[in-house]
Every structure is written in C-alpha cells, then in structure tokens.
C-alpha positions as CSV (number, residue, x, y, z in Angstrom):
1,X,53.4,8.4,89.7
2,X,54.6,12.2,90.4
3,X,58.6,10.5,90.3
4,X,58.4,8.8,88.4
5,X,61.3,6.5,87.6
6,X,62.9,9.1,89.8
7,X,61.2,7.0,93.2
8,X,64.3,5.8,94.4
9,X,65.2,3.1,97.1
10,X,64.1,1.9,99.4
11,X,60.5,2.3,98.0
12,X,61.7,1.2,94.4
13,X,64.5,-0.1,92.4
14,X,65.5,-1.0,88.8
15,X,65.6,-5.0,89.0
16,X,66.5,-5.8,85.5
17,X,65.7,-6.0,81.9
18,X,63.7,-2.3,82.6
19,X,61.6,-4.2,85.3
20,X,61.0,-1.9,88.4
21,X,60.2,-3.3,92.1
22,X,58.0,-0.9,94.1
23,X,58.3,-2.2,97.9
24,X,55.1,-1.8,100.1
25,X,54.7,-2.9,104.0
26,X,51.6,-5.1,104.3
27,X,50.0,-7.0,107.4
28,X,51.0,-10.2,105.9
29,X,54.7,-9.2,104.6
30,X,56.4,-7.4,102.5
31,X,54.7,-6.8,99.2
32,X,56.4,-6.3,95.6
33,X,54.7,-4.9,92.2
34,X,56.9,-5.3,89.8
35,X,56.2,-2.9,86.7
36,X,57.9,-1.3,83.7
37,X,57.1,2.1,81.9
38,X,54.7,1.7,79.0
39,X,53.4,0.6,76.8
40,X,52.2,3.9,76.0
41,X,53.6,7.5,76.6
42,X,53.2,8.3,80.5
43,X,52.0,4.9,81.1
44,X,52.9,2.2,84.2
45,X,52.0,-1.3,84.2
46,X,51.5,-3.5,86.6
47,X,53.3,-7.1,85.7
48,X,53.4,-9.2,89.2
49,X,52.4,-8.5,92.7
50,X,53.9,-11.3,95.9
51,X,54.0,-11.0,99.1
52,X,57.5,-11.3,100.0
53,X,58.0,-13.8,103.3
54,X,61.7,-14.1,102.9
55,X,64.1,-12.2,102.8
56,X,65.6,-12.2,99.0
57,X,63.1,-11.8,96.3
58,X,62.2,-15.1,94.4
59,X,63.9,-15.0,90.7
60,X,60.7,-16.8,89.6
61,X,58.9,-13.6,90.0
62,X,60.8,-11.2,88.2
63,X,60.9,-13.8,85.4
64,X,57.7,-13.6,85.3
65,X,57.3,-10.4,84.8
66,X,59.9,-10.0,82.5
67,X,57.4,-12.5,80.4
68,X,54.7,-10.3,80.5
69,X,56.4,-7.1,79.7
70,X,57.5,-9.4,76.1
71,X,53.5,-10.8,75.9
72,X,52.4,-7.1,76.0
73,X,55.2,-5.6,73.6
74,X,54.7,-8.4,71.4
75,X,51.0,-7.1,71.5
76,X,49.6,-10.8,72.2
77,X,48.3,-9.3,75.4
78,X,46.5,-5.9,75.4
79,X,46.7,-4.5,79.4
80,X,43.5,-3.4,80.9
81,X,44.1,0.7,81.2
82,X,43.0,2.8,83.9
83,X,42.9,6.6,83.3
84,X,43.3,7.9,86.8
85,X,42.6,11.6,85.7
86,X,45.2,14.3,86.3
C-alpha cells in the first residue's frame, strides 16, 4: 500500500482497463489479485484472486474483474471495507 501504483514489476503490473495484477509465490502456485484503485480516495480493492498453474494468465480472469470494477462503479455492488488503520 506504501507504493502504491508505484509497485512495479515483477510484483505488479497494469493489465488493462485500470485493472492491476499483484503476483504472489504460494505453495500451490503462483497467485494473482487483481485490483484497481477506488472506489474511494486512497482506497484498493480486491476484484479476483487464482492461483496461476500455467504459465499465461487466463483472460477469463481479468474479465472478470473488469466486471466487478463496473458492478461496484455502477454502485450495484457496495465492497466490504476494511480500515487497516495508519
């Protein structure tokens, strides 16, 4: 959170339509949260989360978050906000 947007590859990457990828190393893979900034000021949420088992992301995942990022900006979907203090 302290970079930002400014967390640059490897551990994160624009993917598109102002989705973000942030790249973890997991027991069972590679993991993926995809995320954008907002709704609110100062504010990351959380779209998608895969384990990654090959090696190209799956398109069906960043569509998917790319339909949640519209559900919440269309305000049919309020996300669940955690204030993790400063």
């Amino acid at each position: 959170m302290e970079l930002g947007n400014r967390c640059g590859p490897p551990a994160s990457k624009h993917v598109r339509d102002q989705i973000w990828e942030l790249r973890a190393n997991s027991r069972e893979g590679q993991l993926r949260l995809y995320y954008f900034f907002g709704p609110a000021h100062l504010q990351i949420t959380v779209l998608h989360a895969v384990v990654k088992k090959r090696r190209k992301a799956d398109p069906r995942d960043i569509d998917t978050a790319i339909r949640r990022r519209a559900r919440i900006w269309s305000e049919q979907v309020k996300p669940n906000v955690y204030d993790l203090g400063n």
